[in-house]
N, C-alpha and C positions, 0 to 999 in steps of 0.2 A: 541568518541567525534566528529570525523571527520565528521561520517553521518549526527550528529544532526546535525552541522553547518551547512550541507548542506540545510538541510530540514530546516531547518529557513529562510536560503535564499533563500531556495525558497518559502516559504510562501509569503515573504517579497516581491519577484518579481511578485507574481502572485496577491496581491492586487493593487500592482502598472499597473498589465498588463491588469487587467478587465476591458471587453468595456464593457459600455452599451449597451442596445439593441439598433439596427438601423432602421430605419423604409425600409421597401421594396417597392420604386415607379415603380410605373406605369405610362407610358405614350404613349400619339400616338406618333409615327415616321415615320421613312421613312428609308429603306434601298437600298443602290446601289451595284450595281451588275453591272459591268463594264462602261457601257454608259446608264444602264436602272436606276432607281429610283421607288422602287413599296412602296405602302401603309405599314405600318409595327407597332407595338407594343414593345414597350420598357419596359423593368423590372430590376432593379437597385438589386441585390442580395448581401447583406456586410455581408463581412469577409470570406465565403467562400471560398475553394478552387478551383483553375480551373479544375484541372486535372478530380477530383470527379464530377464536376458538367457537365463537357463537356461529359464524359462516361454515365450519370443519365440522361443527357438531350435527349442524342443520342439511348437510352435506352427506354426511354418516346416516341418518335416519332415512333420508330418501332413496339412501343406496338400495339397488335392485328392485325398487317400486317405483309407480309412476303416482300415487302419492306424494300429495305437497304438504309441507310442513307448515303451520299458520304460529305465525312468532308476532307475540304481541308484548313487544319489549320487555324480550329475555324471558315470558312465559310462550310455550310453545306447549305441540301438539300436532300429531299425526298418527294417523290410521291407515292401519296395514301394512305397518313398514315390518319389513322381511330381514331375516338374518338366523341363520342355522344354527348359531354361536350361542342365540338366547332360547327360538324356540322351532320347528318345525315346522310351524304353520305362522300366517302371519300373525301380527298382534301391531296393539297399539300405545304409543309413549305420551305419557303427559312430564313435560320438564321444567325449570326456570333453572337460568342460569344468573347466578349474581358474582358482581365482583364485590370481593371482601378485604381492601387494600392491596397485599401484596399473594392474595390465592383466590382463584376462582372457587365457586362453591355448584357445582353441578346436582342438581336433586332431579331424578326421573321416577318415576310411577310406568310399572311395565302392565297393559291388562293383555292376559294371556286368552280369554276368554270373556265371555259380556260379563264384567261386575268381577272377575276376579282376577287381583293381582297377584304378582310375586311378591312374597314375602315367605317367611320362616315356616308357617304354617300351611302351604303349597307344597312347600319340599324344598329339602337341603339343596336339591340338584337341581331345581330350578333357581332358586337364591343366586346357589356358584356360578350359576350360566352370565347371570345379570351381573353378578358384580366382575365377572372376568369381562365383558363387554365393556362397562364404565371402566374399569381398571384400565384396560388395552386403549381404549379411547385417549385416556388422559394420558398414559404411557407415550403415546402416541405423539400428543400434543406438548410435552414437558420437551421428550427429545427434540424435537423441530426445533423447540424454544434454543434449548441450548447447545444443537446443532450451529443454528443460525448466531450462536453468541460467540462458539467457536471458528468459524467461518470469517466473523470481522475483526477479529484477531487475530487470528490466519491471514489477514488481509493487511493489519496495520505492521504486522510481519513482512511480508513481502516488500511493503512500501520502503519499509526502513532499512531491506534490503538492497534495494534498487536501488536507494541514495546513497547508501555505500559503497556501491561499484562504481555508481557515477563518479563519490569522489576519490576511488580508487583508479578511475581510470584519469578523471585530472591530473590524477598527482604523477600518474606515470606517464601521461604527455607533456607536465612542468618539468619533468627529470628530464625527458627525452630532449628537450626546447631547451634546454643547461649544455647536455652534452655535444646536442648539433650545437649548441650557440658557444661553445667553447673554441670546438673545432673552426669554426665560421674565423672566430676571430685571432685564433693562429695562422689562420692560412693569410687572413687577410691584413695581419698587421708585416707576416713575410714578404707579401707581394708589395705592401705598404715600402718597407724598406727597400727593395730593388727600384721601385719606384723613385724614390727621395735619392739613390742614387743617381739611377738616371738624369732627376731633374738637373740634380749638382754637376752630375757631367757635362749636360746640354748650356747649361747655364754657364759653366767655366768655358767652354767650348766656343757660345755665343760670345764675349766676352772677350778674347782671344781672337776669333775671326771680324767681330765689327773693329777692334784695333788697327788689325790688317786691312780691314776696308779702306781704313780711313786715312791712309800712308799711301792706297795704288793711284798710280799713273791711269786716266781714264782707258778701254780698250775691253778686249773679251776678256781677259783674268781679272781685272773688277767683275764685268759683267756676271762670270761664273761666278764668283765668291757672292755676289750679290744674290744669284740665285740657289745658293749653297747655304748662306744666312737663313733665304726667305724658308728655306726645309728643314734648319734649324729651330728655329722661330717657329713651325708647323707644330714639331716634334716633341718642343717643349710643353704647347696649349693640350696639346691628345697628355703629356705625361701628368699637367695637374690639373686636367679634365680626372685622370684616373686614379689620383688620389683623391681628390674630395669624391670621389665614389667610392674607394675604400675607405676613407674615412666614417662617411655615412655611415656602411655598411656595417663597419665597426658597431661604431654610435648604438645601430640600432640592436644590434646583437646584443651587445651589453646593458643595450633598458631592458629587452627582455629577461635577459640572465638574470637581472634586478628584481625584477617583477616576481619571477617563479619564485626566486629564491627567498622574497618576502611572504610569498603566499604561502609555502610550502609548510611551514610552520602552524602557520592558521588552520593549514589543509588538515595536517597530523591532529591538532586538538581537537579539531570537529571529527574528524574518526573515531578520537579514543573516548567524548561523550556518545558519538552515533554507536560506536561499539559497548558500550555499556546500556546502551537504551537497547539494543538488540539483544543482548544477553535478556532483559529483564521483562522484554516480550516474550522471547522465547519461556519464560517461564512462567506468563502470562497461560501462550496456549498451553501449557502442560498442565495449570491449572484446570482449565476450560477443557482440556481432551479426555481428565481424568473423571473432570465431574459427567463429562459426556458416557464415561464407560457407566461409571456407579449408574446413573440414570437407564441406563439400556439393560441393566443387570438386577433392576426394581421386578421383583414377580410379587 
């Protein structure tokens, strides 16, 4: 019971925890770099993690050059990094990435040439290059984010799936355990009474013949009765040898009939909260699937 509790509250926390989606801005800026101040592009990245995105960013820049990126917590910088997206030839990026609570704040400075950067007064077409690189970048990194958020939702789905068949599959081998244990113990309370018959036979029987014993003349017709007694006398220990075996066997049938039939109940209430926590995931991920589209549908 302990797990479910859990897993209810956490459902309970995870509807309360869902963000919507955020929009990812753009804008022009301006980054300083000691006493300089250069041209620069801003991209506003929410909910993200720093660590992931500072590795993915620095990752990004070095792609298709064998230039290295020199990152001096969260200020970076690299020369000659390549990409057809912003310019033709190489160029070079100066960046800091900060986190600002709940959104990164990415600012880069693009020099396309020595001393001159993108900005507005370079050209429109150069501007859109850059900001559709930051854009895509962050695009990039939002979806992962909330990829990955629908992924372990998707996942606490499945869990509370699997506990459900498990206890659907209990409840249909306590059903099963009832039905053989019914049968069990019709058969065996039948064979019970041919039995008890018996024994009352052998018993009257014995009863009857030690009488007769006890009236003969010594000679082989004692002898035979004596040894007609002692098969009696055999006949009767095998009959209540074989009830207290059906007995048992009874016995044990109907603890477990007992059993099921107490659990069975339990079984059903834990379904019908695990079935309500399933519904409420599943509405979980519908959340998370949709915010996942909105975000992939950001231009």
């Amino acid at each position: 019971m302990k797990i479910r509790t859990l897993l209810f509250s956490g459902a309970l926390f995870t509807f309360a925890a869902i963000n919507a989606q955020k929009p990812i801005i753009i804008q022009e800026d301006s980054l300083t770099t000691g006493t300089n101040s250069y041209p620069a592009i801003s991209v506003l990245i929410p909910e993200v993690k720093y660590e992931k995105t500072r590795k993915d960013w620095i990752k990004k820049q070095q792609s298709g050059t064998r230039s290295k990126v020199v990152d001096d917590a969260g200020r970076m910088s690299v020369f000659g990094a390549k990409s057809k997206s912003v310019s033709p030839d190489p160029f070079n990026i100066l960046s800091v990435l900060s986190d600002q609570d709940s959104v990164l704040r990415l600012t880069a400075a693009f020099e396309i040439r020595k001393d001159v950067y993108i900005e507005r007064s370079t050209g429109e077409t150069e501007l859109a290059k850059a900001k559709s690189y930051l854009f895509s970048f962050a695009k990039d990194q939002y979806t992962n984010f909330v990829n990955d958020q629908l992924k372990e939702e998707q996942n606490k789905l499945k869990d509370l799936e699997k506990e459900m068949r498990s206890l659907e599959k209990r409840q249909s081998g306590m059903e099963m355990d009832i039905r053989t244990g019914n049968r069990l113990v019709v058969t065996a309370k039948e064979k019970l009474t041919t039995l008890n018959n018996e024994l009352t036979t052998s018993t009257t029987a014995l009863a009857e013949h030690n009488a007769e014993y006890m009236v003969m003349e010594p000679g082989d017709a004692k002898d035979a009765k004596a040894g007609y007694i002692k098969d009696l006398e055999k006949q009767k220990r095998s009959t209540v040898r074989s009830i207290k075996k059906a007995e048992k066997k009874i016995r044990k049938a109907e603890s477990k009939i007992s059993r099921a039939n107490r659990a069975i109940p339990k079984n059903d209430s834990t379904q019908d909260r695990l079935r309500r926590l399933i519904n409420d995931q599943e509405s979980v991920v519908q959340l998370f699937s949709d915010k996942l589209s909105k975000v992939k549908a950001y231009k």
